[in-house]
C-alpha positions in Angstrom: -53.2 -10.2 81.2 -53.4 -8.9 77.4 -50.9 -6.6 75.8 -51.9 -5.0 73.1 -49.3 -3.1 71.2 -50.9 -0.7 68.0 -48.5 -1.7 64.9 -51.2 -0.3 62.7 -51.7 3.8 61.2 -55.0 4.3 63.2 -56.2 4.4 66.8 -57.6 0.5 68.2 -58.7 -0.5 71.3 -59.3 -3.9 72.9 -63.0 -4.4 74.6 -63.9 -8.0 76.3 -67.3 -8.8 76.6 -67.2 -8.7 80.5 -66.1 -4.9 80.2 -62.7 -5.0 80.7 -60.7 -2.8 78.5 -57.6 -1.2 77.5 -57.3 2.6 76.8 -57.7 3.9 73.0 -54.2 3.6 71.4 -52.8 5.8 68.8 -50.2 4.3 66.6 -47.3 3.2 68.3 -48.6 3.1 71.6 -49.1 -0.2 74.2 -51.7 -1.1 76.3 -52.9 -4.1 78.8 -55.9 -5.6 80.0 -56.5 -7.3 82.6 -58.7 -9.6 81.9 -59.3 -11.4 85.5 -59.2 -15.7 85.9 -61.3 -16.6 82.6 -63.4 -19.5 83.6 -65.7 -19.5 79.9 -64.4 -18.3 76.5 -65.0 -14.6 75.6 -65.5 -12.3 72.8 -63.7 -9.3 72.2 -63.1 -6.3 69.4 -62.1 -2.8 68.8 -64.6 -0.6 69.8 -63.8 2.3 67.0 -66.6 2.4 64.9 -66.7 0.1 62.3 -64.1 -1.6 63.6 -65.7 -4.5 64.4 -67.6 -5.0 61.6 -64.5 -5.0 59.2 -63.2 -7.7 61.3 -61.1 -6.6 64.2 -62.3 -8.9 66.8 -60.9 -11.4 69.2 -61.4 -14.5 71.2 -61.2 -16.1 74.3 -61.1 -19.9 74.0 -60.8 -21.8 77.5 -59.9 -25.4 77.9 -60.4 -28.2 80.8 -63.0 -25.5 82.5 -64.9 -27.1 85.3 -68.5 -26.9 85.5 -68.8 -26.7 89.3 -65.6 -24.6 89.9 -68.0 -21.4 91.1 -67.8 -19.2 87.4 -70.8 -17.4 87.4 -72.7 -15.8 84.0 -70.0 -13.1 84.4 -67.8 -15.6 82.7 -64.4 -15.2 85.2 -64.6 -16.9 89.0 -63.5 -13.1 90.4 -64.2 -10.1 88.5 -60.9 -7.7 88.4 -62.3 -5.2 86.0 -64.2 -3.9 88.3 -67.3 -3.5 86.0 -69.2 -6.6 86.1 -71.0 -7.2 83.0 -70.6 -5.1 80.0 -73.8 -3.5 77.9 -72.3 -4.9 75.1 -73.8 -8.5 76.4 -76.9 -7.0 77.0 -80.1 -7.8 74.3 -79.9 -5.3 72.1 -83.4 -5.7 71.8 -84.4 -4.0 75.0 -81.6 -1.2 74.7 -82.8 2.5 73.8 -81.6 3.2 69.9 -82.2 6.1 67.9 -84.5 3.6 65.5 -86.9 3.4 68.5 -87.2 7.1 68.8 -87.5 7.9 64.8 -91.2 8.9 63.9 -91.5 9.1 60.0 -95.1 11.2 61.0 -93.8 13.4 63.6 -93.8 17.0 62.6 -90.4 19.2 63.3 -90.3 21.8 66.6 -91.4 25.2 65.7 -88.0 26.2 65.8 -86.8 24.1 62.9 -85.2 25.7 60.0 -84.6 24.2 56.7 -81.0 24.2 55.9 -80.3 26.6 52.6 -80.0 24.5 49.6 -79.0 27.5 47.7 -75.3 27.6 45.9 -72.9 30.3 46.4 -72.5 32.2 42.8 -70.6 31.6 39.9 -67.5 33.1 39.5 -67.0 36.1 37.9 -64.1 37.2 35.5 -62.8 35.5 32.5 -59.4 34.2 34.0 -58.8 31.5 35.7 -59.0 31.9 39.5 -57.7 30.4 42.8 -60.2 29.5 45.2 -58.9 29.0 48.7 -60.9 27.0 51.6 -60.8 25.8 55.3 -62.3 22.8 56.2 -62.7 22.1 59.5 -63.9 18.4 60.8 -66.0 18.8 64.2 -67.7 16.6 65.9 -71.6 18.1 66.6 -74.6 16.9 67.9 -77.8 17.8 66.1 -81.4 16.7 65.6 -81.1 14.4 62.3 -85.3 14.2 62.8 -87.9 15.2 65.0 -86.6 13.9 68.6 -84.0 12.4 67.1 -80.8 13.6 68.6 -77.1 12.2 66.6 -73.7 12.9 67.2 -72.4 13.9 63.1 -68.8 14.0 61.8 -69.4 17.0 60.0 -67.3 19.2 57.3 -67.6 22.9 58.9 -70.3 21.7 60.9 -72.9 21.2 58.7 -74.3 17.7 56.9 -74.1 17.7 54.2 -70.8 19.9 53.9 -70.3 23.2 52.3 -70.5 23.0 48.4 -67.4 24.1 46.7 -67.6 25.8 43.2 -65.6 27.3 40.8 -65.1 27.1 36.7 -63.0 24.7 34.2 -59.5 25.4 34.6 -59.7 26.8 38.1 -57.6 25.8 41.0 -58.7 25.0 44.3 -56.9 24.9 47.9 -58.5 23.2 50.5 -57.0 22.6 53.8 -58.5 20.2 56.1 -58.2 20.6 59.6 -58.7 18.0 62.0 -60.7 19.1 65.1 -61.9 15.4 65.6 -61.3 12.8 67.7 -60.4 10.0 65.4 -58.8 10.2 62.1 -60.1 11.9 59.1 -59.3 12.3 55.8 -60.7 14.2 52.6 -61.3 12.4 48.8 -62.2 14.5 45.6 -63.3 12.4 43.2 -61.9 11.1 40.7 -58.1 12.0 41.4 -55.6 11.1 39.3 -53.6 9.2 41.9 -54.3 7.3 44.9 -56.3 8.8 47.8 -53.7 7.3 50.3 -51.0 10.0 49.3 -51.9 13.5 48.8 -55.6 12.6 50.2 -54.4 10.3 53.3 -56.2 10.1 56.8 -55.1 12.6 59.4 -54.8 12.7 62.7 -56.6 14.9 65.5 -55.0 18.6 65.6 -53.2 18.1 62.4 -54.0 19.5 59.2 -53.9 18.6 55.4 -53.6 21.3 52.2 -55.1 19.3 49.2 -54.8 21.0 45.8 -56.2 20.5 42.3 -57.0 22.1 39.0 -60.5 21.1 38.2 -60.2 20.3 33.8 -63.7 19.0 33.3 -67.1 20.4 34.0 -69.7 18.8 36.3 -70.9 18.0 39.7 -69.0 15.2 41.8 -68.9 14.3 45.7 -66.2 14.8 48.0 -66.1 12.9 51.7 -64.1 11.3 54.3 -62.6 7.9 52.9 -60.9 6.8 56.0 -61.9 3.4 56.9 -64.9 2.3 56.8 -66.0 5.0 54.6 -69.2 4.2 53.9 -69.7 4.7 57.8 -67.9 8.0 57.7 -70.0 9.0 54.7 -73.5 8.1 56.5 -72.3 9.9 59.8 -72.3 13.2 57.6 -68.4 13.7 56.0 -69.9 14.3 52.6 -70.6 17.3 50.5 -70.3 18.8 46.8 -68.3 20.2 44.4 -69.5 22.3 41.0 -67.5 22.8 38.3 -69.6 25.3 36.2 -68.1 25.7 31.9 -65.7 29.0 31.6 -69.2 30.0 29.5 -71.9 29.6 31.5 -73.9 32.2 32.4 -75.1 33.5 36.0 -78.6 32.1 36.6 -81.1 33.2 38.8 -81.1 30.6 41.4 -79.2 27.5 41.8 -79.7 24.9 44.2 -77.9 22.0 45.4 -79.7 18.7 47.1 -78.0 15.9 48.2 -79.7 12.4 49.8 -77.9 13.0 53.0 -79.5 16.2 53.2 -81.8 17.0 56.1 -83.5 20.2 54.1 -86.5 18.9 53.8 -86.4 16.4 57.0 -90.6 16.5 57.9 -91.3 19.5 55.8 -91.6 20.0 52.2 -89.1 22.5 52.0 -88.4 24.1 48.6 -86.4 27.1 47.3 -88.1 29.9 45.1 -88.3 28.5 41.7 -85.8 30.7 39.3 -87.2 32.8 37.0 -85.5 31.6 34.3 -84.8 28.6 32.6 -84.0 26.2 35.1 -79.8 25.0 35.0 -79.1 21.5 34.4 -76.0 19.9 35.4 -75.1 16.3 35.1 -72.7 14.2 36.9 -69.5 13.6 35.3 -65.4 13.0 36.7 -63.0 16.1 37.1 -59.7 15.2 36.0 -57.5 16.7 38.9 -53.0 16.5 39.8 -53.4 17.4 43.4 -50.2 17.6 45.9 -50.4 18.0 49.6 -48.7 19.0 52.0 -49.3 18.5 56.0 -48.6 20.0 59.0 -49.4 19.2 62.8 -50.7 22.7 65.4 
């Protein structure tokens, strides 16, 4: 038997290799396994994603085993989980994944429609304005590429997330809410303070009010930073924010791409081309003092 007691901020679970498991644990919270008479050492790990990969894992070692004492390939002389072999010691080489179904050639279903790279308008007015958002995290499954089917962690359920925009000076109030089923947080870049405070990971059904007065022009990234983020980010929690010059004037047309973008996924897929001179903006930091505050429904 295993007790596994969750001293940590995030939700773990403990998976052997032979399937036996305990339930996922929110902070706090205590769970056992049982893991059955161990007749071979064993492999185990938190299944949340990433988990594993960032080095929550755990062994199994067994000593003075004998060879003839009846433990089959299962690796315990009686199984108590219940579930005999787990996938998880399966070859991954003869499992289904979504890299066997990708076709780079295949065209998109009839139905397919590009997502709308086009930007919501500058601002008007001279003064400086408050711009006030909900952000909902939800979990959606979409087709990423033709016959390709993924479960996203999305922003508003869209990947890339909705672009936010405003000019210098303005102030922005986003509140996150969590309608996950793992923790999630929200990072602006370039903050002037640590995104563990005011930009920390919440929990499902709670939610976060983030705010910041954007001081420099450009165009930088917001996204999930809960651990690992780079996984968070490539699941979808990503998206833009524009800071247009008080000056600037209203253009035409203005688009926003981004390399997680499935716009043009099969298809070239392009806006109409402005009819002016075309805006260029360039990537540069916003200098923001954001406070929080949080709150759980």
């Amino acid at each position: 038997m295993v007790t596994l007691h969750n001293t940590g901020t995030g939700t773990h679970d403990l998976v052997l290799e032979t399937g036996a498991r305990t339930d996922r644990l929110g902070p706090g919270r205590t769970g056992t396994l049982d893991a059955g008479v161990v007749g071979r050492d064993l492999d185990g790990w938190c299944s949340m994603v990433g988990h594993r990969q960032m080095g929550r894992v755990f062994a199994v070692h067994v000593t003075g085993a004998d060879p003839d004492s009846g433990t089959d390939s299962g690796g315990t002389t009686h199984d108590h989980s219940g579930r005999g072999t787990s996938p998880a010691t399966k070859d991954t080489a003869t499992q289904d994944t979504a890299a066997k179904a990708f076709d780079p050639m295949a065209e998109p279903a009839a139905e397919f429609t590009a997502r709308d790279a086009q930007l919501p308008p500058t601002t008007s007015g001279s003064g400086h304005q408050v711009h006030k958002r909900t952000i909902t995290v939800k979990e959606v499954t979409k087709e990423v590429a033709p016959g390709v089917r993924q479960k996203l962690w999305t922003f508003d359920g869209t990947a890339p997330g909705p672009a936010l925009r405003g000019r210098v000076g303005d102030t922005f109030e986003i509140t996150l809410v969590n309608d996950g089923s793992i923790g999630h947080s929200v990072d602006f870049h370039a903050g002037s303070l640590a995104p563990s405070g005011p930009m920390r990971t919440i929990k499902p059904g709670e939610r976060l009010t983030y705010r910041f007065t954007a001081t420099r022009r450009g165009i930088w990234m917001y996204h999930c930073s809960t651990m690992p983020m780079s996984l968070h980010i490539a699941n979808g929690m990503v998206g833009a924010v524009i800071i247009d010059p008080r000056d600037c004037p209203r253009w035409t047309v203005n688009t926003c791409w981004s390399s997680r973008s499935s716009a043009s996924a099969g298809r070239a897929v392009r806006p109409t081309p402005p009819r002016s001179r075309p805006r260029t903006t360039t990537w540069s930091p916003s200098t923001a003092v954001p406070t929080s505050t949080i709150t759980t429904r």
